[in-house]
C-alpha positions in Angstrom: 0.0 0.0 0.0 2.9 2.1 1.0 3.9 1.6 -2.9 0.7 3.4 -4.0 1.1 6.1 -1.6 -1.5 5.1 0.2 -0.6 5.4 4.5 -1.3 2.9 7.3 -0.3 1.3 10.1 -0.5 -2.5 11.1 -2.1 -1.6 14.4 -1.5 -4.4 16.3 -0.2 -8.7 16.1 3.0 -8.0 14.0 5.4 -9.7 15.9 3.5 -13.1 15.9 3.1 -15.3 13.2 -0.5 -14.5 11.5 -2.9 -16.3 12.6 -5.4 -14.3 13.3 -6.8 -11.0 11.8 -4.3 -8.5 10.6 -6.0 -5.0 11.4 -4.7 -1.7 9.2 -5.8 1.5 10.2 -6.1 4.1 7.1 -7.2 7.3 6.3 -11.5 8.2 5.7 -9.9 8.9 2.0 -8.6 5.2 1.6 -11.5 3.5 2.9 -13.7 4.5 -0.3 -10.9 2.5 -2.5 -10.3 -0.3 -0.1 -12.6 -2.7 -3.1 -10.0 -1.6 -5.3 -7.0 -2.5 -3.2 -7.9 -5.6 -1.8 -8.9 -7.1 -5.4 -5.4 -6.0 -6.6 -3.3 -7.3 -3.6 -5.6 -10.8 -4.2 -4.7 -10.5 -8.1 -1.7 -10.4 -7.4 -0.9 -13.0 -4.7 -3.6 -15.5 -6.3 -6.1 -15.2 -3.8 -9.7 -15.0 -3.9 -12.1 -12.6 -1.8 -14.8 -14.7 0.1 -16.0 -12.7 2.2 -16.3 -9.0 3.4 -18.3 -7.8 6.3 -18.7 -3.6 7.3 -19.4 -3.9 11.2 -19.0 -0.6 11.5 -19.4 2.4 8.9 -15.7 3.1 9.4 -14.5 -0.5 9.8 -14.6 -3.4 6.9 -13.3 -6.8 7.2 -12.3 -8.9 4.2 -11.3 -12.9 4.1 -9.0 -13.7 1.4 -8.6 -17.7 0.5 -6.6 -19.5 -1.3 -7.2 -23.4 -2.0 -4.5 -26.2 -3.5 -6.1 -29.9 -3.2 -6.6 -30.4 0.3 -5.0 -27.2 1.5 -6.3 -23.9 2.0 -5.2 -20.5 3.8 -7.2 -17.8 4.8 -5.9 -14.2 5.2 -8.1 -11.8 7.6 -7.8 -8.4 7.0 -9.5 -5.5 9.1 -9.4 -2.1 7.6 -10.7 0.8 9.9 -10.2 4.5 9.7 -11.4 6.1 12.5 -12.0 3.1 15.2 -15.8 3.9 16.8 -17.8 1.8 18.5 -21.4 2.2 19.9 -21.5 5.6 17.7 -18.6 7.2 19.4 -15.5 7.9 17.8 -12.4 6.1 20.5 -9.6 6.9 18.0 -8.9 8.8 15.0 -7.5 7.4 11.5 -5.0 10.7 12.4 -4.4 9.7 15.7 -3.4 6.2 15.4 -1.0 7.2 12.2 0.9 9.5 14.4 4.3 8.9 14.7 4.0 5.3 12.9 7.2 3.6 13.2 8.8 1.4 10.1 9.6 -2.1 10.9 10.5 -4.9 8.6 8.6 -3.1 5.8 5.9 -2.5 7.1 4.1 0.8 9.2 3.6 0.3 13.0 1.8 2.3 15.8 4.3 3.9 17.9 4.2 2.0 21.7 1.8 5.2 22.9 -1.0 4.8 20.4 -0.7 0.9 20.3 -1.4 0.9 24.3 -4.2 3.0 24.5 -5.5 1.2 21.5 -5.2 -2.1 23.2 -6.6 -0.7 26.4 -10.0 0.4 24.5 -10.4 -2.2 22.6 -10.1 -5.4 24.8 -12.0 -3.1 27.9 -14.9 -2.8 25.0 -14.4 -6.0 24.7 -15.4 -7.0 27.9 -12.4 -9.4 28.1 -8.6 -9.2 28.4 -6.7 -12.3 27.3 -3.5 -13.5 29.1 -1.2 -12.3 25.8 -2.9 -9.4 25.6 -2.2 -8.1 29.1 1.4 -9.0 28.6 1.7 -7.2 25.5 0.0 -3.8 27.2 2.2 -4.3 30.5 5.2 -4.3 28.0 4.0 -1.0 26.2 3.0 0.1 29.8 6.9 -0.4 30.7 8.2 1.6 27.7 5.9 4.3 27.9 4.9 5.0 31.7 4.0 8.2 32.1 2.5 8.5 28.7 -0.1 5.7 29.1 -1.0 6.6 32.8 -1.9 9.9 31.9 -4.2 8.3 29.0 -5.6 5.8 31.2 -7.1 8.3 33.7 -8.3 10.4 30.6 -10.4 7.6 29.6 -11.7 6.0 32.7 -11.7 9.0 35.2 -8.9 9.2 38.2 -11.1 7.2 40.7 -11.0 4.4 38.5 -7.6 4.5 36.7 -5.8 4.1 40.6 -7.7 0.6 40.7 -6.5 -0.1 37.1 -2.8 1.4 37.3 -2.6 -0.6 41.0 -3.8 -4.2 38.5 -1.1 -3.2 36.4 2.0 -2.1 38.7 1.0 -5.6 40.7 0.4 -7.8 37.1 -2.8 -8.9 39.3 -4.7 -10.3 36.1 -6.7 -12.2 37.6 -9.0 -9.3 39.1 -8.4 -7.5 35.6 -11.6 -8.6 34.0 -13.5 -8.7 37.2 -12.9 -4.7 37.2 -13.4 -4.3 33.1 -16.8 -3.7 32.9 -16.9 -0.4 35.0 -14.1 0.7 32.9 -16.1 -0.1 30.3 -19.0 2.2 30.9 -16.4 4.8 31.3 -14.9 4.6 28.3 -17.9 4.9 26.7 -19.4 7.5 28.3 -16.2 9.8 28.8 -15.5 9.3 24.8 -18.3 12.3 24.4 -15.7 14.5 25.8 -12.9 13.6 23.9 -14.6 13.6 20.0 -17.7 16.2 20.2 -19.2 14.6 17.3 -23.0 14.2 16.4 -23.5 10.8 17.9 -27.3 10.8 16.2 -25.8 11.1 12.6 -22.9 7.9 13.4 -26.3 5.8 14.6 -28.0 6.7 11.2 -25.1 6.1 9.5 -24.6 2.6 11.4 -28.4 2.5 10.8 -28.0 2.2 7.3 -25.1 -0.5 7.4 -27.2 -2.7 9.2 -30.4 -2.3 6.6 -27.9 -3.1 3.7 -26.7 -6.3 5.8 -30.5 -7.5 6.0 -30.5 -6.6 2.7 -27.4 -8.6 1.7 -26.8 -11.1 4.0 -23.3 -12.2 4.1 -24.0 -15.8 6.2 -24.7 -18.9 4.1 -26.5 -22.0 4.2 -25.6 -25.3 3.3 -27.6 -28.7 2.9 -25.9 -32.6 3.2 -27.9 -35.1 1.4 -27.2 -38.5 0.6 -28.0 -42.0 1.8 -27.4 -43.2 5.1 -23.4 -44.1 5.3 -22.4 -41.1 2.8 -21.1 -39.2 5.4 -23.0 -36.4 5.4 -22.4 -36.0 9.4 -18.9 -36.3 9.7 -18.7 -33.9 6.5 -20.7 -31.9 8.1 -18.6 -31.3 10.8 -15.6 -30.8 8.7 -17.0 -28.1 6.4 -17.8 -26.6 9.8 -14.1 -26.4 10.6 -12.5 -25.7 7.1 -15.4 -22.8 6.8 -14.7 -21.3 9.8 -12.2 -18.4 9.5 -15.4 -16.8 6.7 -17.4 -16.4 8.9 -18.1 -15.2 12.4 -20.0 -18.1 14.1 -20.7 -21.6 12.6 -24.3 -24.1 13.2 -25.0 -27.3 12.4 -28.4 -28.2 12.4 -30.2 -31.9 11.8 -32.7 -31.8 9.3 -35.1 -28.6 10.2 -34.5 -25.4 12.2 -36.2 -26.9 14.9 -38.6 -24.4 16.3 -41.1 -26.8 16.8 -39.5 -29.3 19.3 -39.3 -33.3 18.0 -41.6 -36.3 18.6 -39.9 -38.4 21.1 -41.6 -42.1 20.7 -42.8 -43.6 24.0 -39.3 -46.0 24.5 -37.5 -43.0 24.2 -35.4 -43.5 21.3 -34.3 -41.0 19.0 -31.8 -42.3 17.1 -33.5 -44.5 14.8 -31.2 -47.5 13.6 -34.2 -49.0 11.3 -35.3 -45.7 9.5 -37.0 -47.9 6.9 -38.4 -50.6 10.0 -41.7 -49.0 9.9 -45.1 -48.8 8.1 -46.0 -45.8 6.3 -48.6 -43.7 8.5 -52.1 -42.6 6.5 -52.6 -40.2 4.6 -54.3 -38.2 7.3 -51.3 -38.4 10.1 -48.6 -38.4 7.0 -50.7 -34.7 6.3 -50.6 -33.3 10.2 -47.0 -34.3 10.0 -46.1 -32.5 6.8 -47.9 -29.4 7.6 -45.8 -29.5 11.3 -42.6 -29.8 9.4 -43.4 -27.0 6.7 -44.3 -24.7 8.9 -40.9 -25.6 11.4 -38.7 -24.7 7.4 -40.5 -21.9 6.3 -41.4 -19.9 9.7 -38.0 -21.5 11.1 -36.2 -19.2 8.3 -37.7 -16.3 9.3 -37.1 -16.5 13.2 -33.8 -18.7 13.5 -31.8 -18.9 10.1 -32.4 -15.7 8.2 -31.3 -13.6 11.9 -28.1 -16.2 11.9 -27.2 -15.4 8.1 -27.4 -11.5 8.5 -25.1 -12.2 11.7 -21.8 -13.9 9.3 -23.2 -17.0 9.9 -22.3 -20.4 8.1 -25.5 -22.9 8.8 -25.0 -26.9 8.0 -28.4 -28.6 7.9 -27.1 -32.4 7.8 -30.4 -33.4 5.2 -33.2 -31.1 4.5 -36.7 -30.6 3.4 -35.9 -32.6 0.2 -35.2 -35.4 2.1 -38.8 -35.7 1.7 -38.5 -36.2 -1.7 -35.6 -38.8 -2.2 -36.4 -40.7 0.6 -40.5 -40.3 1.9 -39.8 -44.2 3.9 -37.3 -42.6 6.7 -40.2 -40.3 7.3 -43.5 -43.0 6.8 -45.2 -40.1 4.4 -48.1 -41.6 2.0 -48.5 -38.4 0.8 -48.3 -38.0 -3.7 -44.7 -36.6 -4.3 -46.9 -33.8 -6.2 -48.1 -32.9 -3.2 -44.8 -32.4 -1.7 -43.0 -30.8 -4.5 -45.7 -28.4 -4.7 -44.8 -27.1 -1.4 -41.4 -26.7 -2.2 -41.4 -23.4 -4.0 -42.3 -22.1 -0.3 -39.6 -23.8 1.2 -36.5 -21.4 1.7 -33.7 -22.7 -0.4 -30.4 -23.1 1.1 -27.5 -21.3 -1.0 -25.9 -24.7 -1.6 -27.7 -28.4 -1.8 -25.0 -30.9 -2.3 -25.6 -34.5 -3.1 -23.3 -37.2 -1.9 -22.8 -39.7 -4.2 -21.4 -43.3 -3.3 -21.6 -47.1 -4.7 -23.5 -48.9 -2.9 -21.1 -51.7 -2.1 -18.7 -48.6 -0.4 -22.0 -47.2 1.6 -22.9 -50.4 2.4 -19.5 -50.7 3.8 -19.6 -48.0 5.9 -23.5 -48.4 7.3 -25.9 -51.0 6.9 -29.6 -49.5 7.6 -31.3 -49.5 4.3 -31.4 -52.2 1.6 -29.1 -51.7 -1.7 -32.3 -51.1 -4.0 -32.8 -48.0 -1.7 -29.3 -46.6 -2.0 -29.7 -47.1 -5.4 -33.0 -45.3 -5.7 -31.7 -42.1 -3.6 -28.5 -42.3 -6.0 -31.2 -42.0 -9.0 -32.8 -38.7 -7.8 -29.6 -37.1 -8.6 -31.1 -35.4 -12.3 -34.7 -34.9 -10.5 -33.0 -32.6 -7.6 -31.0 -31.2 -10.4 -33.8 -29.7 -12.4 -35.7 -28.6 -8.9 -32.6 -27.1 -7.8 -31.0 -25.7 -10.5 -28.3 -23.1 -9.5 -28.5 -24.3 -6.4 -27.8 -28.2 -6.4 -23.8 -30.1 -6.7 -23.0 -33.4 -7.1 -19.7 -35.0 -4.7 -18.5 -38.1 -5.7 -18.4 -39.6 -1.8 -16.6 -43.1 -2.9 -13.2 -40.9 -1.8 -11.6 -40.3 1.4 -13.3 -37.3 3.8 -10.4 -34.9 3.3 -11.3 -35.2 -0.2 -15.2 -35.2 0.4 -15.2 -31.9 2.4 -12.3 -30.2 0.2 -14.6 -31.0 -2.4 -17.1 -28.9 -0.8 -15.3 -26.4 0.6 -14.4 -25.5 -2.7 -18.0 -25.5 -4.0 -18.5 -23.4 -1.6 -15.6 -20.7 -1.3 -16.3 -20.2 -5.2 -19.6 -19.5 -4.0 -19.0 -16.9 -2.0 -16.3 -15.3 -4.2 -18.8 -14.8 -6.5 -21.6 -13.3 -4.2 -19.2 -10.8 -3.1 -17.7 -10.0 -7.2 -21.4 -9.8 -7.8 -22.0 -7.2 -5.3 -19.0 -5.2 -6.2 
């Protein structure tokens, strides 16, 4: 960035190996051309951009990706200019660029600005970490005078002599027992240090938020397959190789689940026969579709759609079209008309994958439906293809379960690379 003239400072995490976020502080000016910046730098190092999240109107976040076979890096990078929070300005872009010190090519805080920034920003927080603490006391030991006197700027004297004793005595353990009153004066005593017009920052934030209901940046992804696929144990591996895109990951069975299960009278739930029983009539097999409609479509509404505009990544290991492939597991009578008809009100996820396996390998791995089953879920493939188009992906599950969920990882990083070229 320096390159292009363009100034920041790597405000904090340079002397560790990155693992985790890499946060940049830059001017108002650069923020409007961060799109710009980020695609080259990605161009350039053959990455892709996954994700990006504003969660502030100051603040963006980008994920960067970049997949070989079963490997795949992420890099996090948080772009602020003036760091606010709650509406109040904590730290100008100006403030934080002040007296930036070079180090091995890149543009650090100097040790003043980088405590006070770690002090606001793990008290707002609400929680210090071990290595953070460390990190301030050693800015704290460089800089003494400097930070005491911002301390009791930001929290007041009566509370900074609590806070400076903590520190002098490295008593971390009361440190975040005593964070949350600092917190409330951080906040508060922020009004005195940036007289801005807090009303216009909330309309601002105000219309960040309505763009992210308008564009949520979560995702949702349906497992299906016979039983012995794998869709479980994928599952939980997508969960873990999706992670770093998104802020919190869910893995949900079947439906949302705002409507709790039937529990049958020996208290069984995990049904080792799911093809042992007789179909129920046509009048129970219609109380029992209507239940589970109304648990997908009002269940979007109320649980998924709130967890997508949150960053959200939700698994559903099988979904409504389970229904559809496999009516035994759930003793329906009902005419698949019926229950295709229905699904135009079902919310689809963003990705449906399919997993694909012979049946002598499935077989392998479970035995709880016959091979002419398999074999007739295996067949739906070009049905769910046509009612899913755009939406539906075949994985050929025969392989191991690195290459499974790679397989699917990759579906779905290219995925969200294009969501976010598409909103560019």
């Amino acid at each position: 960035m320096e390159s292009a003239g363009i100034e920041y400072v790597w405000i904090h995490g340079y002397n560790d190996d990155v693992k985790g976020d890499i946060d940049l502080a830059v001017s108002q000016e650069t923020l409007h051309i961060l799109r710009t910046i980020v695609k080259s730098f990605s161009k350039h190092n053959q990455f892709s951009i996954v994700q990006m999240l504003q969660h502030e109107y100051t603040a963006f976040y980008f994920v960067l990706a970049k997949t070989s076979e079963l490997q795949c890096s992420y890099l996090v990078l948080d772009f602020c200019s003036d760091y606010r929070r709650n509406g109040r300005v904590l730290l100008r872009s100006r403030d934080l660029m002040k007296g930036r010190i070079a180090l091995n090519g890149f543009h650090i805080p100097n040790p003043v600005v980088e405590g006070e920034y770690l002090f606001i920003k793990r008290t707002l927080k609400g929680i210090w970490h071990e290595h953070h603490w460390n990190e301030f006391r050693q800015k704290f030991t460089l800089e003494h005078d400097a930070l005491c006197t911002m301390v009791r700027s930001r929290i007041g004297e009566k509370l900074s002599v609590i806070f400076l004793n903590i520190v002098e005595r490295n008593e971390f353990n009361l440190l975040n027992l005593f964070t949350p009153k600092m917190r409330k004066a951080i906040l508060k005593r922020s009004l005195l240090f940036y007289p801005i017009n807090v009303l216009l920052c909330r309309i601002k934030n105000l219309v960040r938020i309505i763009k992210r209901f308008q564009h949520p940046t979560g995702m949702v992804i349906s497992i299906l397959g016979p039983d012995g696929s794998g869709k479980s144990t994928i599952a939980r591996n997508i969960s873990e190789m999706l992670g770093p895109v998104f802020r919190s990951t869910i893995i949900k069975h079947w439906r949302p689940g705002i409507f709790p299960e039937y529990v049958p009278s020996d208290g069984q739930v995990v049904n080792n026969e799911p093809h042992g029983k007789r179909e129920r009539g046509i009048f129970l097999s219609s109380l029992k579709f209507i239940y589970y409609f109304l648990d997908y479509t009002l269940g979007y509404f109320l649980k998924i759609l709130p967890w997508k505009i949150k960053s959200t990544l939700i698994i559903y290991d099988r979904y409504y079209y389970d229904f559809l492939i496999d009516p035994k597991r759930y003793r329906m009578s009902l005419p698949k008309s019926i229950i295709q008809a229905f699904t135009t009100f079902v919310p689809k996820p963003d990705i449906v994958i399919f997993l694909k396996a012979d049946i002598d390998v499935i077989l392998a791995r479970k035995q709880e439906i016959e091979p002419h089953e398999i074999q007739h879920q295996n067949e739906q493939i070009n049905y769910l293809a046509q009612l899913l188009r755009g939406h539906f992906y075949v994985v050929d599950a025969n392989r191991s379960i690195a290459q499974i969920a790679s397989s699917i990882r990759d579906i779905a990083l290219n995925f969200m690379n294009t969501r976010y070229e598409s909103a560019s």
